[in-house]
C-alpha positions in Angstrom: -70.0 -62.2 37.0 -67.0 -63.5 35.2 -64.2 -62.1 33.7 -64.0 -64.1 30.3 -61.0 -65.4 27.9 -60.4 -61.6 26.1 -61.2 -60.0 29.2 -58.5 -61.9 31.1 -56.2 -62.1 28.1 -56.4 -57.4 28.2 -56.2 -57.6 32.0 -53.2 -60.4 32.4 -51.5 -58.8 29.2 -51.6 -55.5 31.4 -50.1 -57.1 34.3 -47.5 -58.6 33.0 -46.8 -54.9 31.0 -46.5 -53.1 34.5 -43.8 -56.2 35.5 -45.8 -58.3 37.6 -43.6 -61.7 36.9 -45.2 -65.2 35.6 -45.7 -66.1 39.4 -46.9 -63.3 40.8 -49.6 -63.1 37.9 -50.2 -66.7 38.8 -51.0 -65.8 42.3 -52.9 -62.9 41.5 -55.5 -65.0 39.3 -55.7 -67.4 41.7 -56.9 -65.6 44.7 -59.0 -63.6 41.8 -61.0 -67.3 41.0 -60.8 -68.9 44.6 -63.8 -67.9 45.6 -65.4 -69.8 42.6 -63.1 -72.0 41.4 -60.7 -74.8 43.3 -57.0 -74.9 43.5 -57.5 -78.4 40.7 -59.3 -76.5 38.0 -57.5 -73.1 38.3 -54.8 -75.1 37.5 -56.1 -77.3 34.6 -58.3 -74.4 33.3 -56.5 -71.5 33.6 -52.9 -71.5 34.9 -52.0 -72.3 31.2 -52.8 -69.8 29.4 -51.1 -67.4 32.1 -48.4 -69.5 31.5 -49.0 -69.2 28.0 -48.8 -65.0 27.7 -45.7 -65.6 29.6 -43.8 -67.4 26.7 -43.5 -70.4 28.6 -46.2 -72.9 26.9 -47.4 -73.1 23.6 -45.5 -71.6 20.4 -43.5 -69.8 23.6 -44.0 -66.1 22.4 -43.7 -63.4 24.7 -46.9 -61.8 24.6 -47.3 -57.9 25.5 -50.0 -55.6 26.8 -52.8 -54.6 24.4 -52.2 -50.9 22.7 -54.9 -48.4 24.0 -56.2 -48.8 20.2 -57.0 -52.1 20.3 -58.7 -52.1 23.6 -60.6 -48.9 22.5 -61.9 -50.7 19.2 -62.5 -54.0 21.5 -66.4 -54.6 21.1 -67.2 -57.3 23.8 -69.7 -59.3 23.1 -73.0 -60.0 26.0 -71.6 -60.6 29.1 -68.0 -59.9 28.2 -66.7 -57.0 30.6 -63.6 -55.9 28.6 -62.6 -52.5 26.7 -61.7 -48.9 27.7 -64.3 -48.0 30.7 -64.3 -45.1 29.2 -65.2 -45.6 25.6 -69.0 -45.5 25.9 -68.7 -41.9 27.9 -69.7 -38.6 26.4 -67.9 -36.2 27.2 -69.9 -35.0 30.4 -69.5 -38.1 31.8 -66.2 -38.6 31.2 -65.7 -34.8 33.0 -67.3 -36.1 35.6 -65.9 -39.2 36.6 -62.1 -37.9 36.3 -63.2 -34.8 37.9 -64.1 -37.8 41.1 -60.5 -38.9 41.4 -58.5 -37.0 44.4 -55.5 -35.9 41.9 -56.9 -35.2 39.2 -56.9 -30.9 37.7 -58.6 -29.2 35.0 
C-alpha cells in the first residue's frame, strides 16, 4: 500500500513537530519510498513538498504538526491510511489495545 499526499502531509507534519530537521525528514522519506520508488523520482515527486512543510519552497511558511482535532475529524477517503488509529475503536477495543502496550496502567 501507499501512504498518500494527506497521509504523508499528518505523518511529515508530525516529524518535523518532534524536531526531526529538513534533512533528516528527507532521509527518512527516502529510505521509506526506496523500495518503490528511485533516488530520480523521490526527488522530482516528492522531496518538494518535504521541502515545502519545511518553509523552504513555495510561499515559504513554516508548516506545524496537525492538532489531535484535526486528525480525529480527518475522514480519508478509499485507500487513504491517515487519521487517529484509534478513532473507529469502541471503547472495548480501545481497552484492549492500550491494555497490549508493556507501560501502560489502569
Amino acid at each position: 500500500s501507499h501512504l498518500r499526499y494527506e497521509g504523508r502531509q499528518t505523518f511529515g507534519l508530525f516529524l518535523k513537530g518532534i524536531g526531526l530537521t529538513m534533512k533528516e525528514s528527507l532521509n527518512f522519506w527516502r529510505k521509506a519510498f526506496a523500495r518503490k520508488v528511485d533516488a530520480d523520482k523521490f526527488q522530482k515527486s516528492y522531496s518538494y513538498n518535504i521541502r515545502h512543510s519545511y518553509g523552504q519552497e513555495g510561499k515559504r511558511a513554516d508548516y506545524t504538526p496537525y492538532t489531535c482535532m484535526k486528525i480525529i475529524r480527518a475522514t480519508p477517503g478509499n485507500g487513504e491510511y491517515h487519521s487517529c488509529p484509534f478513532k473507529q475503536f469502541d471503547e472495548s477495543h480501545l481497552r484492549a489495545t492500550l491494555r497490549k502496550k508493556e507501560n501502560f496502567r489502569k
